[in-house]
C-alpha positions in Angstrom: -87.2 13.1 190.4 -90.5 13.0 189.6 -90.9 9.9 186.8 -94.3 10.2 184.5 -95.1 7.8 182.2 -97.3 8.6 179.5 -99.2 6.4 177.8 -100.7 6.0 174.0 -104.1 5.0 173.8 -104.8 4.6 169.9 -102.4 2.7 166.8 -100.9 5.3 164.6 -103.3 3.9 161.9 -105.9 5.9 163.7 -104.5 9.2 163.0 -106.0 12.2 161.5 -104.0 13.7 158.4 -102.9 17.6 158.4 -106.2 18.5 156.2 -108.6 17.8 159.0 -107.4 20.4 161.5 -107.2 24.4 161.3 -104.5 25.0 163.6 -105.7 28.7 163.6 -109.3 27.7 165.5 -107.0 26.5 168.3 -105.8 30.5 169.6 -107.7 30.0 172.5 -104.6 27.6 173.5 -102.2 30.6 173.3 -100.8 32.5 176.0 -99.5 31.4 179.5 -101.1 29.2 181.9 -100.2 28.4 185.4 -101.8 26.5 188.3 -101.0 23.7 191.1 -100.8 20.1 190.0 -98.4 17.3 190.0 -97.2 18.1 193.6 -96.1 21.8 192.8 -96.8 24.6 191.0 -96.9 24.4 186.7 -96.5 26.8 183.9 -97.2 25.9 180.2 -96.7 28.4 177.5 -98.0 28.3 174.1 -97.3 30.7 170.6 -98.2 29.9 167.6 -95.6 30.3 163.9 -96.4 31.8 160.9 -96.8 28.2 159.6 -99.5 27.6 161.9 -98.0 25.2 164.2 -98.3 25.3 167.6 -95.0 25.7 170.0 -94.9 25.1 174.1 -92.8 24.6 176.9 -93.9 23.5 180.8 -92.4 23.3 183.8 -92.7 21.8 187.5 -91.8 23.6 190.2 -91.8 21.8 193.7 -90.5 23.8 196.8 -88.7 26.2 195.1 -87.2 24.7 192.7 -87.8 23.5 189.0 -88.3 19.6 188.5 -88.5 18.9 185.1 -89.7 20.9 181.9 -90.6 20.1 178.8 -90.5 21.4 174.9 -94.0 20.6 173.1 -95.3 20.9 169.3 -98.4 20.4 168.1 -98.2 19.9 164.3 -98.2 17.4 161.2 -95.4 15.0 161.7 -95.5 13.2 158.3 -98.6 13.9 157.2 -100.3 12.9 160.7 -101.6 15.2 163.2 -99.7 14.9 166.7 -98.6 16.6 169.7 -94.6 16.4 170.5 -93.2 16.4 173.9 -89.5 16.0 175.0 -89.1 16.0 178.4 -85.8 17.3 180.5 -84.4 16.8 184.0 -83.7 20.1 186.0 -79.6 19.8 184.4 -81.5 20.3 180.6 -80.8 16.5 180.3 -83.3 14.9 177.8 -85.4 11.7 179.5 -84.0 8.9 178.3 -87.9 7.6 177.3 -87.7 10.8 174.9 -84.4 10.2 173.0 -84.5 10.4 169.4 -87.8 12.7 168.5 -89.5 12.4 171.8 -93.0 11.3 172.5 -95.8 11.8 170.5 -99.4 12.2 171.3 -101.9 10.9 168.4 -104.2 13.4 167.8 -107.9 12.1 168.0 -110.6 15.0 167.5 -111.2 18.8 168.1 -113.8 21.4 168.2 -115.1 24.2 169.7 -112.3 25.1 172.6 -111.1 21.6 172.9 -108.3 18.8 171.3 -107.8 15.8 172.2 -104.9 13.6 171.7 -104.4 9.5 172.7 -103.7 10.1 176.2 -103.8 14.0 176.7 -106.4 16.4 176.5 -106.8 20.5 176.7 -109.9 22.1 177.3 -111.1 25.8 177.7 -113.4 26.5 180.3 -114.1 30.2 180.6 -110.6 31.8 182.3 -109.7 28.1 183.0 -107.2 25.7 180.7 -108.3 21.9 181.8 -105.2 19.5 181.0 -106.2 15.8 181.1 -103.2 12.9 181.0 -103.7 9.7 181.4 -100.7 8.5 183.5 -99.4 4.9 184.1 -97.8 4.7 187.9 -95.2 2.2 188.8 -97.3 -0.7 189.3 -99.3 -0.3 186.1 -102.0 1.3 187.2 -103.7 4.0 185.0 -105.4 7.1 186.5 -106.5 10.6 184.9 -105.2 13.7 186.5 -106.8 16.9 185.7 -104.4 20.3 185.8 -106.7 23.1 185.9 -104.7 26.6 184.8 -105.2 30.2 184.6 -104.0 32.2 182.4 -100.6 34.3 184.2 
């Protein structure tokens, strides 16, 4: 299994509150998006609600078969602006990192075809969806791995 640990770069005090995003200047995020990356192929779907929040899910796929996926929300979680993962094994069993509500990602700024979050980042370029993570390996060591998607 594939282990991915995600780290949080900023305090919660840093948070933006619901009033400083428009959830609906973020459409260009909707739709479906595939690509290679993390050793196989990925998928990540996103729809938005009537209430403006943004809803996902991803998946891994390595030879044939599906690795881990994950459920993501991007909304105001108490009045702060965040993005909401919970991952699940390839049985549906939630990481034992995500029990209770899961992992959020602190959102930090966005503009014109971009958001950023502590630690995670999604970018339009043209046809192309750019997902940065910052992810901590093993031994502690931090690196940034760019997914680049198209839309399927």
């Amino acid at each position: 299994m594939i282990r991915i640990t995600l780290l949080v770069l900023l305090s919660l005090s840093s948070l933006r509150t619901a009033a400083d995003v428009d959830f609906s200047s973020l459409a260009w995020l909707e739709g479906c998006w595939s690509g290679d990356g993390l050793g196989g192929q990925i998928e990540e779907c996103w729809i938005s609600a009537p209430d403006g929040r943004l809803t996902g899910v991803f998946q891994l796929v390595i030879d044939g078969k599906q690795q881990f996926s994950e459920i993501l929300m991007l909304t105001s979680f108490s009045g702060q602006i965040g993005l909401r993962v919970k991952h699940f094994d390839a049985d549906f069993e939630q990481w034992p990192s995500d029990q209770g509500v899961g992992h959020t990602f602190p959102f930090i700024e966005t503009g014109d075809g971009y958001i950023r979050f502590a630690g995670l980042s999604y970018e339009r370029q043209g046809d192309e969806l750019l997902v940065t993570l910052q992810l901590e390996d093993a031994d502690g060591t931090v690196r940034s791995q760019v997914l680049r998607l198209t839309p399927s």
